[in-house]
C-alpha positions as CSV (number, residue, x, y, z in Angstrom):
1,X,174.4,150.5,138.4
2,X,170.9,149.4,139.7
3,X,168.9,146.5,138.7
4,X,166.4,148.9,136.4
5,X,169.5,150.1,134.4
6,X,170.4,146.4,134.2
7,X,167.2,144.8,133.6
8,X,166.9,147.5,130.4
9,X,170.2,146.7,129.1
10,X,169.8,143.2,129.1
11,X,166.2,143.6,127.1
12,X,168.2,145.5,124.4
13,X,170.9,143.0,124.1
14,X,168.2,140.3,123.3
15,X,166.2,142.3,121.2
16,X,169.4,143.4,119.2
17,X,170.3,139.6,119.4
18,X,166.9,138.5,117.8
19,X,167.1,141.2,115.3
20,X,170.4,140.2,114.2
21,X,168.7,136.7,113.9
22,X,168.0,135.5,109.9
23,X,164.2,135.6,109.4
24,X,163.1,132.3,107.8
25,X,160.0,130.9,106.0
26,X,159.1,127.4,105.1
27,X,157.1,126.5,102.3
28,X,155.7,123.2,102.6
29,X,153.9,122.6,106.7
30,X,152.7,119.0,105.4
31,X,156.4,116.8,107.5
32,X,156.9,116.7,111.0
33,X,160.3,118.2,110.0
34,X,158.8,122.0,109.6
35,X,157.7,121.8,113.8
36,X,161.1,119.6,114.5
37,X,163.6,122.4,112.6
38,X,161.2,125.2,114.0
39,X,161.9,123.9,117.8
40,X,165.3,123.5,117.4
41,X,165.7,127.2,115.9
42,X,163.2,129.3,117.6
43,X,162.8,127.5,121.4
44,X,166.4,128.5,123.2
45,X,165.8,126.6,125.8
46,X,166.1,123.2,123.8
47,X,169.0,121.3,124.5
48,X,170.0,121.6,120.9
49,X,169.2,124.8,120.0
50,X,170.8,126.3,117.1
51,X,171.1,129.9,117.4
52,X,171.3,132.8,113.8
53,X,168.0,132.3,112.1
54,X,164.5,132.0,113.7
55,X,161.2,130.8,111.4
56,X,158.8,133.9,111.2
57,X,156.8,132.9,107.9
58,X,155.3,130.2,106.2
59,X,153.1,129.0,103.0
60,X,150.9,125.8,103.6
61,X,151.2,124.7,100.9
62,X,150.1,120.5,100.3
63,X,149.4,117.6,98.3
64,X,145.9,116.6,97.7
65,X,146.9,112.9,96.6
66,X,149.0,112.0,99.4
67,X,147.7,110.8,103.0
68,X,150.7,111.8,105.1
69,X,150.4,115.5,103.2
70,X,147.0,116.2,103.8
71,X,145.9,114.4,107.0
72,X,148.6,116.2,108.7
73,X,149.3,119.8,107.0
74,X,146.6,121.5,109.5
75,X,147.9,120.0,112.7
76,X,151.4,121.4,111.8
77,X,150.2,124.4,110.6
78,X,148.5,125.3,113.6
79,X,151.5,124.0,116.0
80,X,153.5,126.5,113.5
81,X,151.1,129.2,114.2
82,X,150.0,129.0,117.7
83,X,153.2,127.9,119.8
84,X,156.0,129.8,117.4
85,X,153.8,132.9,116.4
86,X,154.4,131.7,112.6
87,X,152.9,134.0,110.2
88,X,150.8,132.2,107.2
89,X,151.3,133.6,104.0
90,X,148.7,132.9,101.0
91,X,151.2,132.8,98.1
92,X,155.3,131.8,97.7
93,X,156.0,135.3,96.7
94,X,154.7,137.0,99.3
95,X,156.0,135.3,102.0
96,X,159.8,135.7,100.0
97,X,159.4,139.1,100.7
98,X,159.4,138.9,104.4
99,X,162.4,136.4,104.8
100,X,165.8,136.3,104.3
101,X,166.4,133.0,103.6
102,X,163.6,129.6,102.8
103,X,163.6,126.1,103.5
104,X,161.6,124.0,101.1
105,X,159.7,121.2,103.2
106,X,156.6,119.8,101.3
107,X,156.5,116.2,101.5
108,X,156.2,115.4,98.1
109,X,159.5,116.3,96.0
110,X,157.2,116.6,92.3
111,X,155.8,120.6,93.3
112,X,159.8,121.2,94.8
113,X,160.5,122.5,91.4
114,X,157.5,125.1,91.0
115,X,157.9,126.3,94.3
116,X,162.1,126.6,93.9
117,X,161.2,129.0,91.1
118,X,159.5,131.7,93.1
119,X,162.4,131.6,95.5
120,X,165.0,131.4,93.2
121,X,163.9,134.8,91.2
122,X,163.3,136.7,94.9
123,X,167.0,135.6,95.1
124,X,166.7,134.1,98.6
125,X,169.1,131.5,99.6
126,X,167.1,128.2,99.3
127,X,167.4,124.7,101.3
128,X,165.6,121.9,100.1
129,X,164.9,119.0,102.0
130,X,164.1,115.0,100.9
131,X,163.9,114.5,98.6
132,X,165.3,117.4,96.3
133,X,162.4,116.9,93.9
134,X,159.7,114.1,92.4
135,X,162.7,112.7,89.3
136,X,166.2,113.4,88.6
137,X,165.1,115.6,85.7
138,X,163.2,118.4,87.8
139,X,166.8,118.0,90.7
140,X,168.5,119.3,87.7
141,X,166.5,121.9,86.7
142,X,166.6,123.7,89.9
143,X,170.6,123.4,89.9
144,X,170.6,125.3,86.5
145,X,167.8,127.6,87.6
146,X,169.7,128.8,90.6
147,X,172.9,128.5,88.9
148,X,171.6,130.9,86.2
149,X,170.7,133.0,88.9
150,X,173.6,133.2,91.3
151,X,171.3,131.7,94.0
152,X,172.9,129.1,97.1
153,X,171.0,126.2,97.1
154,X,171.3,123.0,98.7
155,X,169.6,119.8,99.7
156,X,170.4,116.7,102.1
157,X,168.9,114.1,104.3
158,X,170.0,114.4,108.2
159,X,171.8,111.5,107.8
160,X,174.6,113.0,106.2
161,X,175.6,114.8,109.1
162,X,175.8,111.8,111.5
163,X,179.5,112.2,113.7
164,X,180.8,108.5,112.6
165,X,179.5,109.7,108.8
166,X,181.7,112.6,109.0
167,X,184.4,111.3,110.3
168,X,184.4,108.5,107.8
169,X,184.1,111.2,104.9
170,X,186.9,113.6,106.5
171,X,189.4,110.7,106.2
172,X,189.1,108.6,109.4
173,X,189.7,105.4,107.5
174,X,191.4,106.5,104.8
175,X,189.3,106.3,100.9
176,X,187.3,104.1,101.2
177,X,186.6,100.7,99.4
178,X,183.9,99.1,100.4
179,X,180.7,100.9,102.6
180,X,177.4,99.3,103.1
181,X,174.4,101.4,104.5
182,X,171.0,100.9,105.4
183,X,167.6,103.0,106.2
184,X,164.0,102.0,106.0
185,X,162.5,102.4,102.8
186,X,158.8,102.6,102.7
187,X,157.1,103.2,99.1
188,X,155.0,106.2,97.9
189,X,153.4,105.1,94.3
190,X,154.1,109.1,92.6
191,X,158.0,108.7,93.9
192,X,161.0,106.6,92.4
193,X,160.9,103.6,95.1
194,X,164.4,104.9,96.9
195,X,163.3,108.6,96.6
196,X,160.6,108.6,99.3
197,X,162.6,107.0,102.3
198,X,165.6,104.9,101.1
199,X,167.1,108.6,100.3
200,X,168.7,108.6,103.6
201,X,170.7,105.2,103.3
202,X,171.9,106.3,99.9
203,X,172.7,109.9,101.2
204,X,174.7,108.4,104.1
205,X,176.1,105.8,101.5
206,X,177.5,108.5,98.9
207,X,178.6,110.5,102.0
208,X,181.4,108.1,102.5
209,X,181.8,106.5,99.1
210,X,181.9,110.4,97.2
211,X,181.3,111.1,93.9
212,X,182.1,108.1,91.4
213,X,179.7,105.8,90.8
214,X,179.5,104.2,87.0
215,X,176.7,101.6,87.3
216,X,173.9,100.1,90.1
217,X,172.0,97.3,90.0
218,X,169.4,96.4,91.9
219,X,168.1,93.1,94.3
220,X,165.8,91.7,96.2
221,X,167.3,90.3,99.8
222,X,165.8,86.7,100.7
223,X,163.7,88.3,103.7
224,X,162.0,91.3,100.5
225,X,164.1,93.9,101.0
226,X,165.6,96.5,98.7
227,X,169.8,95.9,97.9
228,X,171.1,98.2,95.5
229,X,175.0,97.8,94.5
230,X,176.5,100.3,93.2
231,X,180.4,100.5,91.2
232,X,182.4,103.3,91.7
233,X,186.1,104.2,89.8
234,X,188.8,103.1,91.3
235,X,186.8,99.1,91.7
236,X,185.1,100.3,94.8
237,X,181.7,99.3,95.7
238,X,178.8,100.2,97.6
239,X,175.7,99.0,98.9
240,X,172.2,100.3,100.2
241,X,170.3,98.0,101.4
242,X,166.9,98.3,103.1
243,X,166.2,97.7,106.7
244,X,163.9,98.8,110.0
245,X,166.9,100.5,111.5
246,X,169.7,103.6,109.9
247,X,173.2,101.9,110.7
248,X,176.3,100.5,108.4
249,X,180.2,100.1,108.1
250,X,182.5,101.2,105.5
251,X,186.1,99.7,105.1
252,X,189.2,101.7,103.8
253,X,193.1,102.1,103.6
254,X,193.6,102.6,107.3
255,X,190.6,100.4,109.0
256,X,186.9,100.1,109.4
257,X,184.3,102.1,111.0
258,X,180.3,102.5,112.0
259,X,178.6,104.9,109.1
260,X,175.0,105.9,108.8
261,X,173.3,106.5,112.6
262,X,171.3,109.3,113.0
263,X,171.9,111.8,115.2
264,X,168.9,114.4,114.7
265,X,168.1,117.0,113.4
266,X,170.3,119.5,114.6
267,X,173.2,118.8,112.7
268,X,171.4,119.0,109.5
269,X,170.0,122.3,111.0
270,X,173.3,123.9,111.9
271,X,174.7,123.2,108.4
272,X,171.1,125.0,106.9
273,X,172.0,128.2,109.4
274,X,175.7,128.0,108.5
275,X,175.1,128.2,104.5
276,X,172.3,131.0,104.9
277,X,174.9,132.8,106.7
278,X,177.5,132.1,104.3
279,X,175.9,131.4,101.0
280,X,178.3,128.6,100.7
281,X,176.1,125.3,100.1
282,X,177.7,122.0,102.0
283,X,177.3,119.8,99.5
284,X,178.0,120.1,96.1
285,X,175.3,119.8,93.6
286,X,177.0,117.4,91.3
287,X,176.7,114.9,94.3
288,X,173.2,115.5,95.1
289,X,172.7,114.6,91.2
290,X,174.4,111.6,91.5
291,X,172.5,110.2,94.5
292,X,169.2,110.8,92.7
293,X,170.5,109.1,89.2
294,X,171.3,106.4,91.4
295,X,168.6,105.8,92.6
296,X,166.5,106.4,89.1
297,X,169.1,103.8,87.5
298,X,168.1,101.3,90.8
299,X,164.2,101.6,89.5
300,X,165.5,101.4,86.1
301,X,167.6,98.5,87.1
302,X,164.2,96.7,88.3
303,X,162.6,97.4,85.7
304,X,165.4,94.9,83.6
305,X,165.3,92.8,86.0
306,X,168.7,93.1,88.1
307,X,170.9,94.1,85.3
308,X,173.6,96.7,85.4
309,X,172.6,100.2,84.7
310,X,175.0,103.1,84.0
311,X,174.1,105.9,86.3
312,X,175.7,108.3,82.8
313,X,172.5,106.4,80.9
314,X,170.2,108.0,83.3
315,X,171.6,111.1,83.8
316,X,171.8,111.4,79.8
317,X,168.3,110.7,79.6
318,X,166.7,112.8,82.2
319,X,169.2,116.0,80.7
320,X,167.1,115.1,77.3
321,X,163.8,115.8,79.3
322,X,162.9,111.6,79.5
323,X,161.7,110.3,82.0
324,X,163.2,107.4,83.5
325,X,160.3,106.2,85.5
């Protein structure tokens, strides 16, 4: 066989390999996560590249009344557009009919609901990223909204992911007791404090711990930090507590361990390709819930200053349509 035969053979295969690949759009190009996902997924020559699903098609989309949105949406806009041949669509629904599956991006979690809703009724699979929306309220309504519809969605911070994480939550220690994580957690004045950045210590937190926890309160460390404590069943407790670094330990029946590192972004991308491919979502919404009523019942917790705060008080109150900040 010559080397022209060859040479033609091996062009189909890719171009039959890249077809077979899941087109993606992203709505949202305002996070240095929309370029950081995109490398990972269209660039095989990364070290970590994930291969099944390449980003062909985005909507800008952008917050007017937050810096880190709008001083950066056009920079990543045109890295989208110029070094991965992104296309730029001018509404939600049109770009849904170019793609097989979406990721969610924008910054801000209070539009993630309105732009779910377009998704949701194209019936594309759907990941959102931190954090799943702007209160606990709207996180619900998108649960429903794609239950209703028999749509996959899921959300998660990259921290949950991390190998030490996992291995914690697959039974490396045994159940766990006691786990203390910690993340930065800067402040942005439309979010619940923990929402905007402290997300990823609780998400590495209820990683290990699981579903469970009755009550939270929240503190303030001597050096101004953020602690939150949390009560789960079965007299287990947890703790996030704010800090430069991502890093923690968790104890249980059969020993201690490291939990909360971060290891990138291609685990969380691997587990986004995996459930577009599958339509089976990672994590199960009922936990996702309970990581954002915990972290409404810290807020709420402040708000009384340091007192107990049933996380089945908040999660009552935002199902009523109150808001609990």
């Amino acid at each position: 066989m010559n080397k022209s035969i060859l040479a033609s053979l091996a062009l189909s295969f890719v171009i039959q390999a890249t077809a077979a690949d899941l087109k993606l759009g992203i709505i949202g190009l305002d996070t240095s996560h929309v370029v950081a996902f995109t490398k990972v997924l269209n660039d095989p020559a990364q070290k970590q590249h994930v291969p099944g699903a390449r980003v062909v098609a985005a909507f800008k989309g952008g917050s007017s009344d937050i810096p880190t949105s709008f001083e950066r949406i056009d920079k990543f806009t045109e890295t989208l557009k110029t070094d991965y041949g992104v296309k730029i669509y001018g509404s939600i629904e049109e770009m849904c009919r170019h793609v097989d599956a979406v990721l969610l991006e924008s910054v801000d979690g209070r539009p993630h609901l309105s732009q779910a809703a377009p998704v949701i009724a194209a019936g594309k699979p759907l990941f959102i990223d931190k954090p799943i929306a702007g209160s606990l309220r709207d996180a619900m309504q998108i649960f429903a909204m794609a239950k209703e519809k028999g749509v996959p969605v899921f959300s998660s911070s990259s921290l949950r992911w991390a190998k030490t994480t996992q291995a914690v939550r697959n039974g490396a220690i045994g159940r766990v007791h006691f786990a203390k994580t910690g993340s930065p957690a800067s402040l942005e004045e439309h979010h619940p404090d923990l929402f905007w950045y402290g997300v990823h210590g609780c998400e590495s937190l209820f990683t290990v711990m699981g579903t469970g926890c009755l009550k939270a309160r929240r503190e303030t460390t001597p050096d101004g930090m953020i602690r939150v404590t949390g009560f789960w069943s079965g007299n287990r407790f947890g703790v996030f507590e704010e800090r430069k670094g991502y890093g923690g330990g968790a104890s249980g029946e059969k020993g201690t361990a490291d939990v909360g590192s971060y290891d990138g972004y291609a685990p969380l991308v691997a587990e986004i390709v995996r459930f577009f491919q599958t339509g089976k979502p990672p994590v199960d919404p009922a936990e996702t819930l309970e990581i954002f009523a915990f972290m409404e019942a810290a807020d709420e917790s402040k708000r009384r200053g340091g007192d107990w705060v049933s996380l089945s008080e908040i999660t009552a109150k935002a199902r009523a349509g109150g808001a609990n900040h």
